[in-house]
C-alpha positions as CSV (number, residue, x, y, z in Angstrom):
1,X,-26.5,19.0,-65.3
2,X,-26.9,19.0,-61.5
3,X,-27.5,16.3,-59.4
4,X,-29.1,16.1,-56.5
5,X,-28.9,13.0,-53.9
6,X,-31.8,12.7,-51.4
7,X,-30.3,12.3,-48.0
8,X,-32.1,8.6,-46.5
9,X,-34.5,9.1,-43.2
10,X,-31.5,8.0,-41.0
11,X,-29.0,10.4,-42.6
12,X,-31.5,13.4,-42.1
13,X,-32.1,12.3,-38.5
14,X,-28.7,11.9,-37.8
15,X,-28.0,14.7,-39.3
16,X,-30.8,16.8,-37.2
17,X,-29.6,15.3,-33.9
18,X,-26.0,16.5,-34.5
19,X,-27.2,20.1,-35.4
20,X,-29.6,20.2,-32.1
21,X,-26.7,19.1,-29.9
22,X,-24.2,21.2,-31.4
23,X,-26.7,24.4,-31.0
24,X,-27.3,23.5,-27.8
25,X,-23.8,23.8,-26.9
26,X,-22.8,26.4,-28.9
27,X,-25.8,28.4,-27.0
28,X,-24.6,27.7,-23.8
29,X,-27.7,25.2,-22.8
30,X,-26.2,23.5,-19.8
31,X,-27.9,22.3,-16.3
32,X,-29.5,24.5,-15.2
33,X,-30.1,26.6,-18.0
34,X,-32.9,25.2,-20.4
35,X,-34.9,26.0,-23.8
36,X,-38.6,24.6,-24.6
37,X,-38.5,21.8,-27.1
38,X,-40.0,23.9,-29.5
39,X,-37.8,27.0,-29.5
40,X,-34.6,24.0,-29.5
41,X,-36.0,22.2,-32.5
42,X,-35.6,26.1,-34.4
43,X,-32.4,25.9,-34.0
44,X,-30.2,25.8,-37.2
45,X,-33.1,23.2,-38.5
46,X,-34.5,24.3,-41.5
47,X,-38.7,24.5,-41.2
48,X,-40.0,21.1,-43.0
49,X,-37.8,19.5,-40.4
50,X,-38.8,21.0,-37.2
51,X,-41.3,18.5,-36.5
52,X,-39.3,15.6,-36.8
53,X,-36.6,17.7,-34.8
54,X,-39.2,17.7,-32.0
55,X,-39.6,14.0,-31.9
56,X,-35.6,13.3,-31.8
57,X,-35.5,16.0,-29.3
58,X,-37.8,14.4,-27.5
59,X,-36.3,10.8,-28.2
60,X,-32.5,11.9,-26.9
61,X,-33.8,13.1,-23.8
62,X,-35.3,9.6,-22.9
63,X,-32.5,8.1,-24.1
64,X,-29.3,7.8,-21.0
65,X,-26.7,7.8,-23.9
66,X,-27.5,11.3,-25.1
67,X,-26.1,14.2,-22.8
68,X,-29.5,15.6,-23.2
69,X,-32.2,15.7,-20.1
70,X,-35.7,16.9,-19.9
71,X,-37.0,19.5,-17.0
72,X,-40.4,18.2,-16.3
73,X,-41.4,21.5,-14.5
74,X,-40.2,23.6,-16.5
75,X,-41.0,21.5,-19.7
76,X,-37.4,22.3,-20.8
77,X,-33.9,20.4,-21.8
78,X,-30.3,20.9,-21.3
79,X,-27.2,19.8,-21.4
80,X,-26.0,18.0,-18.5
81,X,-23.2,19.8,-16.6
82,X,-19.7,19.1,-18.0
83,X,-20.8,16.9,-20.5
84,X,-18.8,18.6,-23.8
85,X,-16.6,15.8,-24.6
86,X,-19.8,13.5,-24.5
87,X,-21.6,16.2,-26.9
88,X,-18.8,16.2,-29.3
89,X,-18.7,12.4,-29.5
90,X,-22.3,12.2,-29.9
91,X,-22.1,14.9,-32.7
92,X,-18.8,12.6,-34.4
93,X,-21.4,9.5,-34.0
94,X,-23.8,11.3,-36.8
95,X,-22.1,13.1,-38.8
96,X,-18.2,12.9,-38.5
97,X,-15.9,14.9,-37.3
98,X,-16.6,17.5,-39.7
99,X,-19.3,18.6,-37.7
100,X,-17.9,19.3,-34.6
101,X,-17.9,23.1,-33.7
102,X,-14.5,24.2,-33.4
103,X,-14.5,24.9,-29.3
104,X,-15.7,21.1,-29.2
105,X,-12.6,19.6,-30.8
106,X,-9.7,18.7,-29.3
């Protein structure tokens, strides 16, 4: 018999903040270099999710304890410059160490 536990709202979110971040990185989206919300929130996050992806996309760039910033002219976000120690700590803050990409660790 298989059982299956349903993940709570904040586990989920917390869970789709540390995949956006860590696709982010892992895709190289630093200042200056930006993606569109919407392409971002595709990113490693399955489909049913992808709207809530957009509003905690949307939420961590308003936020000045996420690395991420919004590009009002170009309606893009990014990483702020040399900020992958503050990625990987964000990343550890939802989901634990375990889901830090490798080139984060360290």
């Amino acid at each position: 018999m298989e059982v299956k536990i349903k993940m709570s709202e904040n586990d989920r979110d917390s869970e789709i903040r540390a995949t956006v971040l860590a696709k982010l990185h892992r895709e190289g989206f630093y200042q200056p270099r930006g993606v569109s919300i919407d392409a971002a929130a595709s990113f490693g996050i399955a489909s049913h999710d992808r709207g809530r992806a957009k509003e905690l996309i949307r939420e961590m760039a308003t936020d000045d304890s996420y690395p991420l910033q919004y590009h009002v002219v170009k309606q893009s976000v990014y990483l702020e410059q040399q900020s992958a120690s503050w990625v990987a700590a964000k990343i550890r803050q939802h989901v634990g160490v375990d889901g830090v990409p490798w080139d984060l660790k360290g």
